[in-house]
C-alpha positions as CSV (number, residue, x, y, z in Angstrom):
1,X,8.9,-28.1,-31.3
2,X,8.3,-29.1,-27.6
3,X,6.1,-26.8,-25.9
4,X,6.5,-25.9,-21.9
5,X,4.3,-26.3,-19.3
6,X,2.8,-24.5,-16.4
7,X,5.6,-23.8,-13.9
8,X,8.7,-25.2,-16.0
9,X,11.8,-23.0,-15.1
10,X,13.2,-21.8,-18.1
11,X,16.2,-19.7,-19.1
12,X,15.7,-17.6,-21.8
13,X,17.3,-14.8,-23.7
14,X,15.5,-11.1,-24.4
15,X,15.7,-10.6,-27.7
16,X,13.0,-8.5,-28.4
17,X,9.5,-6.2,-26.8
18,X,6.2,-6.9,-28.0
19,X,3.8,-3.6,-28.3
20,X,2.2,-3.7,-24.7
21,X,5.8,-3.6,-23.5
22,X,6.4,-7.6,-22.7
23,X,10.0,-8.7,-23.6
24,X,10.1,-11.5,-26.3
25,X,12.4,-14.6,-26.3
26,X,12.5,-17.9,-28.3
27,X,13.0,-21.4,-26.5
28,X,13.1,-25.0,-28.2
29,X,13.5,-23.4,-31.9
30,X,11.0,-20.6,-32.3
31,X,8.3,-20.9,-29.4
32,X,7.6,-17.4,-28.5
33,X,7.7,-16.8,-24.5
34,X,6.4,-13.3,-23.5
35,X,7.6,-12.5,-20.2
36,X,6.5,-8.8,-19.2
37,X,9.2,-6.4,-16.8
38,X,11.9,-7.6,-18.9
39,X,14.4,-5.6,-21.5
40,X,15.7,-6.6,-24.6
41,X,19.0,-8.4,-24.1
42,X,18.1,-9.3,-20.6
43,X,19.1,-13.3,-20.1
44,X,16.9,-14.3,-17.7
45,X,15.0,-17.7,-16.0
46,X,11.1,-17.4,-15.9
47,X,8.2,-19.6,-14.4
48,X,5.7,-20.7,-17.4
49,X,2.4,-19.1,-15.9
50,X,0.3,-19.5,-19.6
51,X,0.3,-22.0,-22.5
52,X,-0.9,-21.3,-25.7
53,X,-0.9,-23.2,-28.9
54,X,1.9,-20.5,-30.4
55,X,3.3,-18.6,-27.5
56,X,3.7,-18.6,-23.6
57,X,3.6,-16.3,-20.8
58,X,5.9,-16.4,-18.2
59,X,7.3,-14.5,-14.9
60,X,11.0,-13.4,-14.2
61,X,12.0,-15.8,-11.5
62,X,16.4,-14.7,-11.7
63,X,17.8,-11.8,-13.7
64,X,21.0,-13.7,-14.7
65,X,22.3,-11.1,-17.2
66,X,20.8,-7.4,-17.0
67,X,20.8,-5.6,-20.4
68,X,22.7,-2.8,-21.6
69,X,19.5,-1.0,-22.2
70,X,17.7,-1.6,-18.9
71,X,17.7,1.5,-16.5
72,X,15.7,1.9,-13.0
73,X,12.2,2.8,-13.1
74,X,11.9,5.8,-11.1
75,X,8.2,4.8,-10.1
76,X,7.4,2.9,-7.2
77,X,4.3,1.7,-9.1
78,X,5.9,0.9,-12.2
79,X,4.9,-3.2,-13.1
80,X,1.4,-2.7,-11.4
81,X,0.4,0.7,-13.0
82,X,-1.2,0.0,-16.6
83,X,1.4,3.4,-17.7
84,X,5.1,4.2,-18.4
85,X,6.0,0.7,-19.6
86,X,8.8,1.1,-20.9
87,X,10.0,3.2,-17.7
88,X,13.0,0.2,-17.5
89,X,14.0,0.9,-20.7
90,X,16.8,3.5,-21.7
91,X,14.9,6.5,-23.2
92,X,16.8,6.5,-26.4
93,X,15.9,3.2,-27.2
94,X,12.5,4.0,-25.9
95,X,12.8,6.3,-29.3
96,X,13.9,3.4,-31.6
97,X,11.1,1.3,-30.7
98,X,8.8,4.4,-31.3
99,X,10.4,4.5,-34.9
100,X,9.8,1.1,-35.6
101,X,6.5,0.7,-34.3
102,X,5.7,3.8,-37.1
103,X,7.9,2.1,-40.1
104,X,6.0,-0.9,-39.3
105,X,2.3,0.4,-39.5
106,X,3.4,2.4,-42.6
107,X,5.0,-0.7,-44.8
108,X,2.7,-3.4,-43.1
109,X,-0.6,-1.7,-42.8
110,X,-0.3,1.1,-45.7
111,X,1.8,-1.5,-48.0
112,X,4.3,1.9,-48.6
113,X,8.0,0.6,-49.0
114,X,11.2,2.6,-49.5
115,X,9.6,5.6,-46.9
116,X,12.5,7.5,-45.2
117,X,11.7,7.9,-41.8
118,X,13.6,10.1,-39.6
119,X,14.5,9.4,-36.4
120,X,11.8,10.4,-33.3
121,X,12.1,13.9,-31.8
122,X,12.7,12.9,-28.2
123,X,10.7,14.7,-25.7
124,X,12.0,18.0,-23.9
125,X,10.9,16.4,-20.3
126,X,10.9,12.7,-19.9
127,X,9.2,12.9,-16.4
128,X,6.2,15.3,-15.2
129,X,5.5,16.3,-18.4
130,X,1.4,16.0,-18.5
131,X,-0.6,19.0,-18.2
132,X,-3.3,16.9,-17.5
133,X,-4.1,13.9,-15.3
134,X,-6.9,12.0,-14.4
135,X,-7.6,9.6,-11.5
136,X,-10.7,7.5,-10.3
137,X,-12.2,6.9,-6.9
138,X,-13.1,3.5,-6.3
139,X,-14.4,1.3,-3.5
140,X,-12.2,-1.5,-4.1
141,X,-8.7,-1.0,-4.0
142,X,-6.2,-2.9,-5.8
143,X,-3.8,-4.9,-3.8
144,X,-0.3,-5.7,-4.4
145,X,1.4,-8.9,-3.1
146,X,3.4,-6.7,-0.4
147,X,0.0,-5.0,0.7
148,X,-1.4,-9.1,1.3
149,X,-1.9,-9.0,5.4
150,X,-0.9,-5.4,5.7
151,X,-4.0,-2.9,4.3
152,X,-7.1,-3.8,6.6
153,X,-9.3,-1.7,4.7
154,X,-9.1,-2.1,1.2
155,X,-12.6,0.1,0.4
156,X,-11.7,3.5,-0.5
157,X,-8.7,4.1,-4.0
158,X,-7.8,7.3,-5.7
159,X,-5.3,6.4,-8.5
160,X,-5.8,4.6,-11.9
161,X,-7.8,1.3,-13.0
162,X,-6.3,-2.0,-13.3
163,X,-6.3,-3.5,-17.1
164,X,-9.5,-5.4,-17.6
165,X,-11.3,-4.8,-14.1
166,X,-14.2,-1.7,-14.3
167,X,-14.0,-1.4,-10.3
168,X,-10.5,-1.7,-9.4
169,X,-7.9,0.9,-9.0
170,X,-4.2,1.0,-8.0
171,X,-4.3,3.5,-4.8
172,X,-1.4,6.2,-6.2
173,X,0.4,8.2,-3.9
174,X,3.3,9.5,-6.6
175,X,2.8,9.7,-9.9
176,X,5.7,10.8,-12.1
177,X,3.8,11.6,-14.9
178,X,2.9,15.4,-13.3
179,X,3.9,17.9,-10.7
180,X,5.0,17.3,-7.1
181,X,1.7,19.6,-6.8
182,X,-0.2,17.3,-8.7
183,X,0.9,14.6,-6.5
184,X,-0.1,17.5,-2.9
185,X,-3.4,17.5,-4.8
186,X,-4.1,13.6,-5.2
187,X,-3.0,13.2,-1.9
188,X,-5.1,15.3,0.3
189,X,-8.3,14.6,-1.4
190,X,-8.1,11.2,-1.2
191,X,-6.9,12.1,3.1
192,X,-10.0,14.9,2.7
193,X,-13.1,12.5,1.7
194,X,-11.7,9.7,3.2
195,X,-12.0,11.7,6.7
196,X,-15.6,12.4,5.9
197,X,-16.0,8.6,5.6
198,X,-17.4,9.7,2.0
199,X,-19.1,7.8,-0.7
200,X,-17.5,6.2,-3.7
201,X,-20.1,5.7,-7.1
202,X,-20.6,1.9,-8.0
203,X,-21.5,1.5,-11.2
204,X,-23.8,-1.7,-10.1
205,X,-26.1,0.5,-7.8
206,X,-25.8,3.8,-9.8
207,X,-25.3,5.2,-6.6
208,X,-22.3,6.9,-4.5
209,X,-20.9,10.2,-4.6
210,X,-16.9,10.3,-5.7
211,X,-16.3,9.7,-8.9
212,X,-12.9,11.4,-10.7
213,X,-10.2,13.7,-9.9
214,X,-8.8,15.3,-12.9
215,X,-5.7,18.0,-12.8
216,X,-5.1,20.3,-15.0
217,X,-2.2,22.4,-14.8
218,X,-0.3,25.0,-17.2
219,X,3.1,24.7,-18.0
220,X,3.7,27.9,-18.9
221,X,1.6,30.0,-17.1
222,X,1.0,29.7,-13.2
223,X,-2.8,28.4,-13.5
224,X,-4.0,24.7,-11.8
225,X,-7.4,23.9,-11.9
226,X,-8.9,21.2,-10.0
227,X,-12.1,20.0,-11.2
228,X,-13.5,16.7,-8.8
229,X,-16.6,14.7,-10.9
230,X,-19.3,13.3,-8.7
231,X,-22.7,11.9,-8.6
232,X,-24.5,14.9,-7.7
233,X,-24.1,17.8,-5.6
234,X,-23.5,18.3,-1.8
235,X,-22.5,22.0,-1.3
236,X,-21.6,21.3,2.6
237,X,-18.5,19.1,1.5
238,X,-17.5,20.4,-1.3
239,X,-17.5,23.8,0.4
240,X,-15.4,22.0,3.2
241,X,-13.5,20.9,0.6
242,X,-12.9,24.5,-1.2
243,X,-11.8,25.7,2.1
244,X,-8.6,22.8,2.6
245,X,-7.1,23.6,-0.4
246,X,-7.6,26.9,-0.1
247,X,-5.6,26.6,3.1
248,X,-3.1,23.6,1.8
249,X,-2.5,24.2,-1.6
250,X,-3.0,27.7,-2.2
251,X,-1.3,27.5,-5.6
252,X,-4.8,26.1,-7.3
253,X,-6.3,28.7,-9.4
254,X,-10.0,27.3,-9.6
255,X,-11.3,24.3,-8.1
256,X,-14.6,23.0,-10.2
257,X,-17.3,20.3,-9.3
258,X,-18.6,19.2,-12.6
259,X,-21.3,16.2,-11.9
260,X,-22.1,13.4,-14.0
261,X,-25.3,11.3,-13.7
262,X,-24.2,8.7,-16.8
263,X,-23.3,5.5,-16.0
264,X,-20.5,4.8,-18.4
265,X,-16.8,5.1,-16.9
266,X,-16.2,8.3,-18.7
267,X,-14.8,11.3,-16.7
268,X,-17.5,13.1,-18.4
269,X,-19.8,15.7,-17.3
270,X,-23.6,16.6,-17.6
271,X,-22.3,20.5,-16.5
272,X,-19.9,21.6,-14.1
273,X,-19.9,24.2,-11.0
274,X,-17.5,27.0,-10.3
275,X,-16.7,26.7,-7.0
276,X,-13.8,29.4,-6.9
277,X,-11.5,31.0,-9.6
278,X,-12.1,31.6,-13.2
279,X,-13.5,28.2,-14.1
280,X,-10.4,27.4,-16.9
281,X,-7.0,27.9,-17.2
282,X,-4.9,29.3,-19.7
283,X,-1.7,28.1,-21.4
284,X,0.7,28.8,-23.8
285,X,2.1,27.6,-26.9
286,X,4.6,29.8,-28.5
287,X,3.5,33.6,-28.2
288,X,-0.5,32.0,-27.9
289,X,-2.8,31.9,-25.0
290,X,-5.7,29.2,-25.0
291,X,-8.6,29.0,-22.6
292,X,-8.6,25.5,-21.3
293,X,-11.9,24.2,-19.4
294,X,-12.7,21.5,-17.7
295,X,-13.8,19.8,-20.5
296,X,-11.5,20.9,-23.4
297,X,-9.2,18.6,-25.7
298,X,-5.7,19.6,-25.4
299,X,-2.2,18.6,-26.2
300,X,-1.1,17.1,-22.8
301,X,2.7,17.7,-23.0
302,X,2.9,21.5,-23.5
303,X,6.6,22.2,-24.4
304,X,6.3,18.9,-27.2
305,X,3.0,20.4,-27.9
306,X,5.1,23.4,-29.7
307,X,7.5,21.5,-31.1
308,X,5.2,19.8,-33.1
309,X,3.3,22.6,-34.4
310,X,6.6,24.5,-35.3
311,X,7.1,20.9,-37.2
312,X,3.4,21.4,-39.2
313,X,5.1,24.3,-40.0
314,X,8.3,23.9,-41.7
315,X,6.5,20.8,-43.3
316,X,3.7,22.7,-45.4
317,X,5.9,25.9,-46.0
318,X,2.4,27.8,-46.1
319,X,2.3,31.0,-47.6
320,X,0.0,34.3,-46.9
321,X,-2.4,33.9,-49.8
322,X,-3.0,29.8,-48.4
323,X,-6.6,29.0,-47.4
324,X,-6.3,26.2,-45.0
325,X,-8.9,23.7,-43.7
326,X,-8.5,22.2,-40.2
327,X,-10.4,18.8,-39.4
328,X,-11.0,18.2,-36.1
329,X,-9.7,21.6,-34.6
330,X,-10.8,21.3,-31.4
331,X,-10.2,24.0,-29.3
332,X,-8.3,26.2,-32.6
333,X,-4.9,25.4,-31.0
334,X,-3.4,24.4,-34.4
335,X,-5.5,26.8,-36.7
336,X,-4.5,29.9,-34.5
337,X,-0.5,29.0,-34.4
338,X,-0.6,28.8,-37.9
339,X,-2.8,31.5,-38.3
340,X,-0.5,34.3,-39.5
341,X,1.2,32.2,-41.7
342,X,-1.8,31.8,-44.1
343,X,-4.5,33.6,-45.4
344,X,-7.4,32.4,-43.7
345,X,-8.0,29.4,-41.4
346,X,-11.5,27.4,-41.2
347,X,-11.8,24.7,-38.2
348,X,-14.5,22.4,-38.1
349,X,-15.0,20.5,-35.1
350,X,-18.1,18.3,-34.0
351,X,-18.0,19.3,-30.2
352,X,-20.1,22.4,-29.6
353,X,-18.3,23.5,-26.4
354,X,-14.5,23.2,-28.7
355,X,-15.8,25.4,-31.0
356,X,-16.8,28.3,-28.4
357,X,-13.6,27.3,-26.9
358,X,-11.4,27.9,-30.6
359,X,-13.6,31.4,-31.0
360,X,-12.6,32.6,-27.6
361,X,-9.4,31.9,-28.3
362,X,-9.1,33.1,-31.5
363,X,-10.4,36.6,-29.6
364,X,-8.1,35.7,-26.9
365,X,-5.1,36.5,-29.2
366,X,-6.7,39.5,-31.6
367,X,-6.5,36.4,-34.6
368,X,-8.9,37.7,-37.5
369,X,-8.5,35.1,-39.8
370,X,-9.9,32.1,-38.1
371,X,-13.4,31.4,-38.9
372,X,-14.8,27.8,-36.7
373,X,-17.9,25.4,-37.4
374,X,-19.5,23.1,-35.5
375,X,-20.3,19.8,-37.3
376,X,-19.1,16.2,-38.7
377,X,-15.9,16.2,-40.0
378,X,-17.1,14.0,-42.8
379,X,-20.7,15.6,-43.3
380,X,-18.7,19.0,-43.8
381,X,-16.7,17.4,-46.5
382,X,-19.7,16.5,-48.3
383,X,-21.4,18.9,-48.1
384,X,-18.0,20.9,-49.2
385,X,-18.1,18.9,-52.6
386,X,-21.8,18.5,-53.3
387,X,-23.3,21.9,-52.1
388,X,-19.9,24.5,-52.0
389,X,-21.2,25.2,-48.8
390,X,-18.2,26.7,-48.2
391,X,-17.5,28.9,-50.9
392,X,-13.7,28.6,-51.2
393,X,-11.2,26.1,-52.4
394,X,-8.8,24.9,-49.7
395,X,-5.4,24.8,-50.8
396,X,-4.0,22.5,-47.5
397,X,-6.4,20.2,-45.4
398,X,-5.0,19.5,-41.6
399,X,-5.9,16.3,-40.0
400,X,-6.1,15.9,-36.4
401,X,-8.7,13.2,-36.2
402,X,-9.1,11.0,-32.6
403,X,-7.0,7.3,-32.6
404,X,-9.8,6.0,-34.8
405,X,-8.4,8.2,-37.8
406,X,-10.7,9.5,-40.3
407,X,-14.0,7.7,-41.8
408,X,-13.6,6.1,-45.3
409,X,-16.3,9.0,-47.0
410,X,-14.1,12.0,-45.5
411,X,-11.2,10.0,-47.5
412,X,-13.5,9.9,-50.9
413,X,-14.3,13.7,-50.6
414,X,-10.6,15.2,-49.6
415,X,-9.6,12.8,-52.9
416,X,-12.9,14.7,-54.5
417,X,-11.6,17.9,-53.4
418,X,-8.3,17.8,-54.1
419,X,-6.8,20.0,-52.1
420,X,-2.6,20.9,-53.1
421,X,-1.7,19.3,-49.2
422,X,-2.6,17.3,-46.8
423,X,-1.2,17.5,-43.3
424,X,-2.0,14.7,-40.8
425,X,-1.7,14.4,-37.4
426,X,-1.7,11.6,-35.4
427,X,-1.3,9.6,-32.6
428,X,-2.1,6.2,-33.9
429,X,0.2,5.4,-36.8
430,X,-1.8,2.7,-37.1
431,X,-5.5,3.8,-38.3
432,X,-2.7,6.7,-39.9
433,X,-1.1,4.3,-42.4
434,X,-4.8,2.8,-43.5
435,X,-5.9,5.8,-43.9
436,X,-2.7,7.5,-45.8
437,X,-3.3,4.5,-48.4
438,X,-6.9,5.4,-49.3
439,X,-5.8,9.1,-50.0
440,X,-2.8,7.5,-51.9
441,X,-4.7,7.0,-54.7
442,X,-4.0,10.6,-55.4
443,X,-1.4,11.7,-53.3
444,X,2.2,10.5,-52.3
445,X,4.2,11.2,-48.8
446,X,6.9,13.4,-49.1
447,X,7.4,13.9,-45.4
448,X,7.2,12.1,-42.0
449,X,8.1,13.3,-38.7
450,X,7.5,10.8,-35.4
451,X,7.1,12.9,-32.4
452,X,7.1,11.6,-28.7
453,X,4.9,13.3,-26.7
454,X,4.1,10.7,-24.7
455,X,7.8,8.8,-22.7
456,X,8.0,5.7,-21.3
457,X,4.5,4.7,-23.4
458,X,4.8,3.3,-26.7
459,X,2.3,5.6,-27.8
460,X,3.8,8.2,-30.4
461,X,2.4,11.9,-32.1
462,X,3.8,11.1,-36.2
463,X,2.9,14.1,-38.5
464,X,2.9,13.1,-42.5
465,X,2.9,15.7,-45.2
466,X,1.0,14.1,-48.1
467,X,1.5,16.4,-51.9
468,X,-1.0,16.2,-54.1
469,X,0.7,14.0,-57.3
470,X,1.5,15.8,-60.5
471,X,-0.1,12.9,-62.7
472,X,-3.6,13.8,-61.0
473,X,-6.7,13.2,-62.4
474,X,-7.2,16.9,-62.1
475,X,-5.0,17.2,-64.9
């Protein structure tokens, strides 16, 4: 098997897409070219630009055959931006490589064979469908060949960070991925503090004012906060600032400074300042209100959002005498939809602020039968099998753990306490399959149900119902 070399020309047929969205094709046999911006069944030539001992990475020189599948990105950014990369791709294949990138976590990371997996529920708005975006300031701006010669000052970017570069962001003027409000906001900040010849934080100094812009804005209600993240606080601007979107943009609810002193590249805050409105907004899911903050884990495609939890429920077919245990609860979004389902509802969540958030909520929408604790997921369940501290058997456990999945001892103690049904949640199918195999030890999948809540990623929500098995050692 001959290899290429740098800058060979070489026609090649699409035949396939690799997980971070580069097409793959085979020359001289079976030598794997990656070549990203390219759709399966594209026939194409490339320049090799990377040798490696099994594979090569090249650039589309020549579309000579465009696939059936490829469609026009409707981003100007699309290629550059790190998101929406498979914006090229027709959506319903977007969904088939979704379902595959799930059947092949299940069988080749949880070793399960024979699954039937049903086809992806395709998202109900395939563009400006986040309730929530966040962009970063940054001194140095990212430029594109066409900006070479053009931008003479390349020192002050509001958008989103380059792949593997800390300091660099991709200056975004439309973003797809949100409201042609979203886009007003973006805008006129970055035209605002660029004005006042304003600071941008470097994380080498520690110094700098401008840190993150983060929208957050309700699909079903009329409520867009604004919440900008900075160093510390200057009352003058931000005042200033207050006033322009009060005048511009009058549609924003609450505008919030929250300021963060850490040096990580977290949009994280230390505490946050109301400068006007309520300090939150409020959405809703079904016939539920919740009471988002600035800081508050939420579901970030709304009208999916409800989809999927109608999906929890058909799956576990609760009834009213059920006691149900929700891991990782966050906010009580889940625990409250299903609330007058069941009996009773208990959400444990590790995040302080989430669990204020999930009992306001709960009084938000007159729910009585949600109680919510604040502690480790996996220290709760031990403490649930060696000291009752809960005082109640749990006939359903609901998983909603972060893209990590669950810890191996939270897997020992749901097998230890046995509960009838598990539902899990995720958005990594990934850490979902190792983790489904530990608990398979006493329980066996009876349903799956891959939900895109996220188009043109290949990220996808996939919901598993796992039934306790009649052989058990409970028995």
């Amino acid at each position: 098997m001959d290899k290429p070399q740098i800058d060979d020309i070489i026609e090649v047929h699409i035949d396939d897409l690799g997980f971070e969205g580069s097409g793959i094709g085979r020359i001289n046999g079976d030598f794997v070219v990656f070549v990203p911006k390219t759709v399966p069944g594209d026939i194409i030539k490339a320049k090799i630009k990377k040798v490696k001992k099994k594979f090569a990475v090249a650039k589309v020189e020549e579309i000579i055959g465009n696939s059936a599948l490829r469609t026009q990105p409707e981003c100007e950014h699309f290629g550059t931006c790190n998101g929406c990369k498979m914006q090229n791709i027709d959506y319903n294949h977007q969904l088939t490589i979704k379902k595959r990138n799930v059947v092949n976590a299940f069988e080749k990371i949880g070793g399960f064979s024979g699954l039937s997996i049903p086809d992806v529920t395709g998202s109900v708005d395939r563009y400006y469908y986040r309730n929530k975006l966040e962009f970063s300031f940054s001194n140095k701006r990212w430029l594109i060949e066409d900006d070479m010669g053009k931008i003479a000052d390349n020192s002050f970017a509001l958008g989103y960070h380059m792949p593997g570069f800390i300091d660099k962001v991709l200056d975004i003027k439309n973003c797809h991925l949100q409201s042609e409000l979203s886009n007003k906001i973006l805008n006129l900040t970055r035209d605002f503090f660029k004005s006042k010849n304003e600071s941008i934080y470097s994380t080498k100094t520690n110094s700098g004012y401008l840190r993150y812009l983060i929208v957050r804005q309700a699909a079903e209600t009329n409520d867009l906060m604004v919440n900008l993240i900075t160093l510390l606080e200057k009352k003058e601007i931000i005042n200033e600032y207050a006033e322009c979107i009060k005048n511009e943009i009058p549609e924003v609810t609450t505008l919030v400074n929250s300021v963060s002193t850490s040096k990580a590249q977290v949009a994280k805050a230390d505490y946050s300042n109301v400068i006007y409105g309520k300090g939150y907004i409020e959405e809703k899911i079904g016939k539920y209100k919740f009471k988002i903050t600035p800081s508050s884990f939420f579901q970030t495609n709304t009208k999916q959002c409800e989809r999927l939890f109608n999906r929890i429920i058909e799956f576990a077919d609760f009834s009213k005498e059920e006691n149900v245990l929700d891991l990782y609860c966050g906010c009580g979004a889940i625990s409250i939809f299903i609330s007058e389902h069941v009996n009773k509802v208990f959400g444990v969540e590790l995040n302080d602020e989430s669990i204020k958030i999930a009992e306001e909520n709960a009084e938000l929408n007159k729910v009585k039968n949600c109680e919510f604790s604040a502690y480790d997921v996996k220290d709760f369940l031990k403490n649930l099998i060696t000291k009752n501290a809960v005082k109640q058997k749990f006939d359903t456990i609901i998983l909603d753990p972060p893209r990590t999945g669950i810890h191996p001892k939270s897997a020992e103690y749901i097998l230890e306490s046995e509960p009838k049904k598990i539902i899990y949640v995720s958005c990594n199918p990934t850490t979902q399959a190792r983790d489904i195999k530990l608990l398979s030890e006493k329980y066996e999948i009876t349903k799956i149900q891959p939900v895109d809540m996220f188009p043109h990623t290949f990220h996808i929500e996939n919901i598993v119902q796992l039934d306790l098995k009649k052989l058990s050692t409970v028995e």
